[in-house]
C-alpha positions as CSV (number, residue, x, y, z in Angstrom):
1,X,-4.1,2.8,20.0
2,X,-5.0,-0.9,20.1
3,X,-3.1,-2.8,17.9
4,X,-4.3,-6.6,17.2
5,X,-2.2,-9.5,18.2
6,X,0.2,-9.7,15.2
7,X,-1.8,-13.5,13.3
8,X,2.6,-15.4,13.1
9,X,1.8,-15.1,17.0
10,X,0.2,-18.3,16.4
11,X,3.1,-20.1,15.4
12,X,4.8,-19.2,18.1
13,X,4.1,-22.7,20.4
14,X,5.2,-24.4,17.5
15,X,7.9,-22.2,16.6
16,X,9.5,-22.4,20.4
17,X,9.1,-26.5,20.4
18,X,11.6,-26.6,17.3
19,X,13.8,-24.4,19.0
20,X,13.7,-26.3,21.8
21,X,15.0,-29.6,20.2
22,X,17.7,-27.9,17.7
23,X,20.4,-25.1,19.5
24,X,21.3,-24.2,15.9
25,X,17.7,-23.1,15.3
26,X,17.2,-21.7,18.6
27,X,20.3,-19.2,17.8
28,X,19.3,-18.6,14.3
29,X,15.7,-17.9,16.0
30,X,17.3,-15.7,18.5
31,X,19.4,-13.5,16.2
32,X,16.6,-13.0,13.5
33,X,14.2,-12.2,16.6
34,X,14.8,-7.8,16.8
35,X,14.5,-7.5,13.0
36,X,11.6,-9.7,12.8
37,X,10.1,-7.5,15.7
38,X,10.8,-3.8,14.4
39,X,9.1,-5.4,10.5
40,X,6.1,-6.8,12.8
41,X,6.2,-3.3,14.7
42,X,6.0,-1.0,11.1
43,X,3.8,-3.4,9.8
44,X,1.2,-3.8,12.4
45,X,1.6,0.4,12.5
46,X,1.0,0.4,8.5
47,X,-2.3,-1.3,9.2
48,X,-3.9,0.7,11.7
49,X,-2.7,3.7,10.1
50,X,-4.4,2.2,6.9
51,X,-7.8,2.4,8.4
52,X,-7.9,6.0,8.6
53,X,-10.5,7.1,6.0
54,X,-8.0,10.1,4.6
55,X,-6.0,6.9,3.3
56,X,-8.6,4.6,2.2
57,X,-10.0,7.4,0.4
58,X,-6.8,8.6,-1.6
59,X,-6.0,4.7,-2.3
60,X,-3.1,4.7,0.2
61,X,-3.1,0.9,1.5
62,X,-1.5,-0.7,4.0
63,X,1.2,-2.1,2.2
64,X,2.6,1.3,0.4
65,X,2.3,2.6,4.2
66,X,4.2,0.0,5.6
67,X,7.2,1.0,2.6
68,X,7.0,4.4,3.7
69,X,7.2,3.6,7.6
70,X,10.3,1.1,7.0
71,X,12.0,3.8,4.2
72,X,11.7,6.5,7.1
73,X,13.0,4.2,9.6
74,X,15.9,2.9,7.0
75,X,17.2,6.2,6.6
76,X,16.9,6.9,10.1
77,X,17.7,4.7,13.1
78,X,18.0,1.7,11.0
79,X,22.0,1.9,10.4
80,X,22.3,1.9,14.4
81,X,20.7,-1.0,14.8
82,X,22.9,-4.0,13.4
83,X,21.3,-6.5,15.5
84,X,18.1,-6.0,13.6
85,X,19.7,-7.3,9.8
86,X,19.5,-10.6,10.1
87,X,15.7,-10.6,11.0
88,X,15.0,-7.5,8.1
89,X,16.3,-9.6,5.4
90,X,14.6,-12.8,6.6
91,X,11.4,-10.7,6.5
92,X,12.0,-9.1,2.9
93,X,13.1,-12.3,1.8
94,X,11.8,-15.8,2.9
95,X,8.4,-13.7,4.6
96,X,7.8,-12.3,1.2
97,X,7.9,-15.5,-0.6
98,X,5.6,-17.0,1.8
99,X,2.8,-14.2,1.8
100,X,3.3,-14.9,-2.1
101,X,2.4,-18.5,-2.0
102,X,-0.5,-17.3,0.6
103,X,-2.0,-14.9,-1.5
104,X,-3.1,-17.5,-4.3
105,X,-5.8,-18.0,-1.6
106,X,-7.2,-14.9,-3.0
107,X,-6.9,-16.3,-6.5
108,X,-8.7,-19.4,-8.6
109,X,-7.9,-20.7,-11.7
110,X,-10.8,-18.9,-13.3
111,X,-9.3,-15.2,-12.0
112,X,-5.9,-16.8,-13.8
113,X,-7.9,-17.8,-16.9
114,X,-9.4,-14.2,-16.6
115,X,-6.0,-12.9,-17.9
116,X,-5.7,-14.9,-20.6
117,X,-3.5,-15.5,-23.5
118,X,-2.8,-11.1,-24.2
119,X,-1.5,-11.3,-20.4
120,X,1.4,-14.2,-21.3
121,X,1.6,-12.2,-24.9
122,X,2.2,-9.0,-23.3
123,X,5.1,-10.6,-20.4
124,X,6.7,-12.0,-23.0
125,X,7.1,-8.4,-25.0
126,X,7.8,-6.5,-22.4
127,X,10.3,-9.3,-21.0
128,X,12.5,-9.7,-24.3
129,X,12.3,-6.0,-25.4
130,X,12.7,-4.2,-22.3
131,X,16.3,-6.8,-22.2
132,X,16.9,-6.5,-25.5
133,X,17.4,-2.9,-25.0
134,X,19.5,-3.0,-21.7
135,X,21.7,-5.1,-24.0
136,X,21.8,-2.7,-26.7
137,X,21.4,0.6,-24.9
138,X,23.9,-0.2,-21.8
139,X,27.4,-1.4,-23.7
140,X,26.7,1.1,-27.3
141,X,25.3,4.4,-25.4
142,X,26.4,4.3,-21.5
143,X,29.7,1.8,-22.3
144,X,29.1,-0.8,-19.8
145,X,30.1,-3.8,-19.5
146,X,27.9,-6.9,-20.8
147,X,27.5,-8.6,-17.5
148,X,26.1,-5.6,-15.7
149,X,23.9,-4.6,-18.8
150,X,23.0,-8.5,-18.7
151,X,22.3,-8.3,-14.9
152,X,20.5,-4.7,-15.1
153,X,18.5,-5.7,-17.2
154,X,17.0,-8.9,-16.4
155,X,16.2,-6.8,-12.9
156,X,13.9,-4.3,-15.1
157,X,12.6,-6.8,-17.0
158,X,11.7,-10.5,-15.2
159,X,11.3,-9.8,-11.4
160,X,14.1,-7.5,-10.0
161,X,16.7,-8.3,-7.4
162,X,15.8,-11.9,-7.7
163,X,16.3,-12.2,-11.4
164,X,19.8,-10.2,-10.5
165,X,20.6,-12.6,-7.9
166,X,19.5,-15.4,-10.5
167,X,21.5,-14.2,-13.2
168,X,24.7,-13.7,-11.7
169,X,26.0,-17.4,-11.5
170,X,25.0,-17.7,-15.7
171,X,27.1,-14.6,-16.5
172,X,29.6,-15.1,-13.7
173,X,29.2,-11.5,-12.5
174,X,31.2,-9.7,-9.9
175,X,30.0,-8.8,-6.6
176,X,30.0,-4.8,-7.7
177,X,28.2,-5.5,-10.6
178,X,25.4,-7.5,-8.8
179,X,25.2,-5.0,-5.7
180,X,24.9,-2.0,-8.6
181,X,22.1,-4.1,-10.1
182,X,20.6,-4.6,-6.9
183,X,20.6,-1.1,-6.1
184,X,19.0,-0.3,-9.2
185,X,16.0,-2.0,-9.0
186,X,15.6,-0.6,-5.5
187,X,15.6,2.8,-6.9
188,X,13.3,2.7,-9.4
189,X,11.2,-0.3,-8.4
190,X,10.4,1.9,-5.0
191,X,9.8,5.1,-7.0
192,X,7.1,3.0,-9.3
193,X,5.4,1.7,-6.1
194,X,4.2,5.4,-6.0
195,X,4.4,6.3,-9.8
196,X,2.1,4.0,-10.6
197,X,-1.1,4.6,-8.7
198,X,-0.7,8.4,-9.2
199,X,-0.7,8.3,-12.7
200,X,-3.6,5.5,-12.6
201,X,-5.5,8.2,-10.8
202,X,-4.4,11.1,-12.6
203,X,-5.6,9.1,-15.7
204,X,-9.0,8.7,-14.3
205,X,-9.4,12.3,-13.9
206,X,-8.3,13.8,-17.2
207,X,-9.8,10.1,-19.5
208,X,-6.4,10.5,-21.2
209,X,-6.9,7.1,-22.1
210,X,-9.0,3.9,-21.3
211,X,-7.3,2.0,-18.0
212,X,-9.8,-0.7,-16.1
213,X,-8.3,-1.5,-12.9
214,X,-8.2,-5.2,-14.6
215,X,-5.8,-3.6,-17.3
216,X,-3.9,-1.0,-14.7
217,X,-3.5,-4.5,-13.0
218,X,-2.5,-6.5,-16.1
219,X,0.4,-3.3,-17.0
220,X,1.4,-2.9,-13.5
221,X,2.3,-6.7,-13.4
222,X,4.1,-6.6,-16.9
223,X,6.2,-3.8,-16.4
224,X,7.2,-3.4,-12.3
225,X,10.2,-4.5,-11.3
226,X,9.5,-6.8,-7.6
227,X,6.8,-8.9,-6.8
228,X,6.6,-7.0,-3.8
229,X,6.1,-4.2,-5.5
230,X,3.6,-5.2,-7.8
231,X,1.6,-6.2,-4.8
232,X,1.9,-2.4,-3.5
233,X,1.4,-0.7,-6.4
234,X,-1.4,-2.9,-6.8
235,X,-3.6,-2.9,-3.9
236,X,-3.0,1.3,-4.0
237,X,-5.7,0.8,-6.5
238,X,-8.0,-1.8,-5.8
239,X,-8.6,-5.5,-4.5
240,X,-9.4,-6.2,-8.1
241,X,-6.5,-5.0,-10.0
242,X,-4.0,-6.2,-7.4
243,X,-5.3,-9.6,-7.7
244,X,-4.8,-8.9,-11.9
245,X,-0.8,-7.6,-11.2
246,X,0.1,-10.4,-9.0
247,X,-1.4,-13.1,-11.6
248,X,0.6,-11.5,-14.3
249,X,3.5,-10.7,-12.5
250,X,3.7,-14.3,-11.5
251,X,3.2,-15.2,-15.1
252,X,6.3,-12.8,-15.6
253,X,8.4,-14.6,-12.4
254,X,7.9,-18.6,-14.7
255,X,9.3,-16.9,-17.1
256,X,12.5,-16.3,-15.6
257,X,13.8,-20.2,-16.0
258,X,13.4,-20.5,-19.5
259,X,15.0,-16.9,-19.6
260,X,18.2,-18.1,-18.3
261,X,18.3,-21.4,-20.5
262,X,18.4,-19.7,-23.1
263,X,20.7,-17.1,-21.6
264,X,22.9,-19.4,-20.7
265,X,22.6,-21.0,-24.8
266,X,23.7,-17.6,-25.9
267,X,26.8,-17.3,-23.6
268,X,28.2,-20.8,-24.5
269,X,28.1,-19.4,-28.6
270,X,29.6,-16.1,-27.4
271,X,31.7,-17.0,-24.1
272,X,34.6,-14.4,-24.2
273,X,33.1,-11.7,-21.9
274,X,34.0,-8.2,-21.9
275,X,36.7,-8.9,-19.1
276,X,38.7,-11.3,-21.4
277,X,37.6,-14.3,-19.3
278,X,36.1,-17.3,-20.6
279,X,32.3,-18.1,-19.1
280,X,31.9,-21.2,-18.0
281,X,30.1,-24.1,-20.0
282,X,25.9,-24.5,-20.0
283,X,26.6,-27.9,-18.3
284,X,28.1,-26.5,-15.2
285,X,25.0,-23.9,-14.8
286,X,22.2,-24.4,-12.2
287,X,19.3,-23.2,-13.1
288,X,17.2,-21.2,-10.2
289,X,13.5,-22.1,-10.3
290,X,11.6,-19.8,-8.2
291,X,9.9,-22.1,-6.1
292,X,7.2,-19.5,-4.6
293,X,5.8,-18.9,-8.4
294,X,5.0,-22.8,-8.1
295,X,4.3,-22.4,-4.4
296,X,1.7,-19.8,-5.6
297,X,0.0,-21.9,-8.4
298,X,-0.2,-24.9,-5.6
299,X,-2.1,-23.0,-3.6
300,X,-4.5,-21.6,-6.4
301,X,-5.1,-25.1,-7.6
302,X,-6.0,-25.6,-3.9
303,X,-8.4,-22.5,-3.0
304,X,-9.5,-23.2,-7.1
305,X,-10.6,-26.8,-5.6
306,X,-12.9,-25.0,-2.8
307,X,-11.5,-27.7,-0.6
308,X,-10.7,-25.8,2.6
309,X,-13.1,-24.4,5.0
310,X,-13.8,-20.7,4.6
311,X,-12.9,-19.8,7.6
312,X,-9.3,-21.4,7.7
313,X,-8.9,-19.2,3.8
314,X,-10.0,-16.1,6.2
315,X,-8.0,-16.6,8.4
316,X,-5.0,-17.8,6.0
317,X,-5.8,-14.2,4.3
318,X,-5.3,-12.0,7.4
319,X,-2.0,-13.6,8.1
320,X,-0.6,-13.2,4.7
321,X,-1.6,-9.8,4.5
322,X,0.3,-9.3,7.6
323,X,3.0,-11.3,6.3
324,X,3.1,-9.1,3.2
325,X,2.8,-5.9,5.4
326,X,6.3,-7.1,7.2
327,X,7.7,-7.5,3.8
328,X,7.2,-4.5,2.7
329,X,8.6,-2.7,5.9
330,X,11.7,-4.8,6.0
331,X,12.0,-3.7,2.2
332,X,11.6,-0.1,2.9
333,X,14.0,-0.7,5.5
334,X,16.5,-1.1,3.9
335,X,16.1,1.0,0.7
336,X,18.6,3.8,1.8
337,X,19.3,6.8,0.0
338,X,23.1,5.7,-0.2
339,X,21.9,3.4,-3.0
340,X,21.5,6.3,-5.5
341,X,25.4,6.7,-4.9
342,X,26.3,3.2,-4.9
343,X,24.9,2.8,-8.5
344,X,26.8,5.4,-10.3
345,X,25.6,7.6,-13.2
346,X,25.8,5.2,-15.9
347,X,24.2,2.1,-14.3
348,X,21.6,4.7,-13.1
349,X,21.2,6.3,-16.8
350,X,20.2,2.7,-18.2
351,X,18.1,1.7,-15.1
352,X,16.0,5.3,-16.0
353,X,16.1,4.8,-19.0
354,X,14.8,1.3,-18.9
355,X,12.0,2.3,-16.1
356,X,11.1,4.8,-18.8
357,X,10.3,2.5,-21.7
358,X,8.4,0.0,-19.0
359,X,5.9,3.0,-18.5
360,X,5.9,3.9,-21.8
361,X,6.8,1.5,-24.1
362,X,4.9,-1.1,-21.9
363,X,2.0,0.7,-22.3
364,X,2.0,0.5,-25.5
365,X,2.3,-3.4,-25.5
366,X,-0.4,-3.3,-23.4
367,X,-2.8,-1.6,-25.5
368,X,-1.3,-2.9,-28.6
369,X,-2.3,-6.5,-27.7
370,X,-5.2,-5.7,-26.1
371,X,-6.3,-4.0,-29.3
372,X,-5.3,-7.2,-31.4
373,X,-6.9,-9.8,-29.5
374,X,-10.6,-7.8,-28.9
């Protein structure tokens, strides 16, 4: 097999000439180095597999390979090799964000206006129900805690782990409650990476109901947990409605700042937590603005502008699809079936149960407002 030189290779002069002048970097570099390789290794694997025809045929892209490679190699060798972590998580996290920003040179403003106002209508539905019923449905009928409700919840419902992570310092949640969170949104974002292409397709055989890859796009980026797995569940479909999930997804990710203002203006009315202890005041709160959602619209604005040559956006395309290719391996990677035990029944029951109304429920949004606003 004749795999292509992996396109970061490129920044690899510059990459070494930093290095060179800061030892700090240079150890960072060199501890980051075996993960970054083995996410580079699935990825580059995902791809060529990807061009088999069996896969393009079936819908089966690169990026849902690359998942698969890094969930095999997770639950395999993956514990063995410690040395690999640090570079995993830099890949699932900061290479992630970056084929983000990237991949609104697939996108103009038109494409965004394309959406429209039922896209924004529907995030915000699915957004406010899907947590108003984590808050409801996790402390009356699985007796949780508020925090972990609060911080399950705003997983299912904004943009998983990093809405979790985002969360925790407004509700002043303990280190279990945001790694049972975490693991939630693993389980059940990974199982709709999957889920939702096969009932896409099984849709389109049996014309149960009316789904344009535009709309599968416009649900799967309303009611998916991750980014990254928007972007998967996406391009399983088509070009077309991945490029509709990630714009409405993104849509979804903005909304996550105003979501906590307000989170946090509800918790300094009501501040005696479950616990007994007092949260602390709005004023002390910093507020987590995902930078890659405006990283994202930058670069839009940019490719919207038709500014840059055409072949530096090719070129800019290939890498970021390799980019997102390494961030899905390094997210298979480490989604381990020990995460279904970590969770527990109960935080499980309300992340299922959750998942369930996203499908459901957020289908019905969907068509609701799309039937309102024909």
């Amino acid at each position: 097999m004749n795999l292509p030189t992996p396109p970061v290779a490129l920044l690899a002069p510059k990459v070494a000439a930093v290095a060179a002048k800061h030892p700090a970097v240079r150890a960072s570099a060199a501890k980051a180095l075996p993960g970054i390789g083995l996410a580079a290794l699935l990825a580059l694997l995902a791809l060529e597999i990807g061009k088999a025809p069996w896969f393009m045929v079936n819908g089966i892209g690169a990026l849902t390979l690359a998942i698969a490679l890094g969930m095999f190699v997770g639950n395999t060798i993956y514990p063995r090799l410690a040395a690999a972590a640090p570079g995993v998580a830099f890949s699932k996290q900061t290479l992630l964000r970056a084929g983000i920003v990237l991949y609104g040179l697939r996108l103009t403003f038109q494409d965004i206006a394309d959406v429209g106002i039922a896209g924004v209508i529907i995030d915000a539905l699915v957004l406010s129900s899907t947590f108003a019923l984590a808050w409801w449905a996790g402390t009356r009928i699985f007796g949780l805690d508020r925090d972990t409700a609060f911080l399950i919840g705003a997983g299912s419902s904004i943009c998983g782990a990093a809405a979790v992570m985002a969360t925790e310092p407004v509700v002043s949640g303990r280190a279990e409650q945001v790694t049972v969170a975490v693991s939630t949104v693993v389980v059940f974002g990974t199982l709709a990476i999957f889920l939702y292409p096969a009932l896409y397709h099984l849709n389109a055989h049996y014309q149960l109901v009316t789904v344009t890859p535009a709309r599968y796009g416009i649900f799967a980026g309303s009611t998916i947990h991750e980014v990254a797995q928007v972007v998967a569940a996406g391009r399983a479909v088509t070009n077309a409605a991945a490029n509709t999930a990630v714009i409405t997804k993104m849509v979804r990710v903005m909304m996550l700042a105003p979501f906590l203002i307000l989170l946090s203006a509800y918790l300094s009315r009501h501040p005696q937590r479950a616990s007994g202890r007092p949260v602390e005041s709005v004023s002390k709160r910093r507020i987590v603005i995902p930078w890659f959602a405006l990283g994202f619209v930058a670069v839009a604005a940019v490719n919207s502008a038709v500014v840059l040559p055409h072949a530096l956006v090719t070129s800019a395309i290939t890498l970021d699809t390799f980019l997102l290719a390494m961030a899905m391996a390094a997210l298979g990677v480490t989604t381990q079936a020990s995460a279904i035990r970590t969770a527990g029944f109960k935080p499980l029951g309300l992340a299922a149960l959750l998942f369930v109304w996203l499908i459901l429920g957020g289908l019905a949004i969907n068509m609701g407002v799309a039937a309102v606003l024909r």
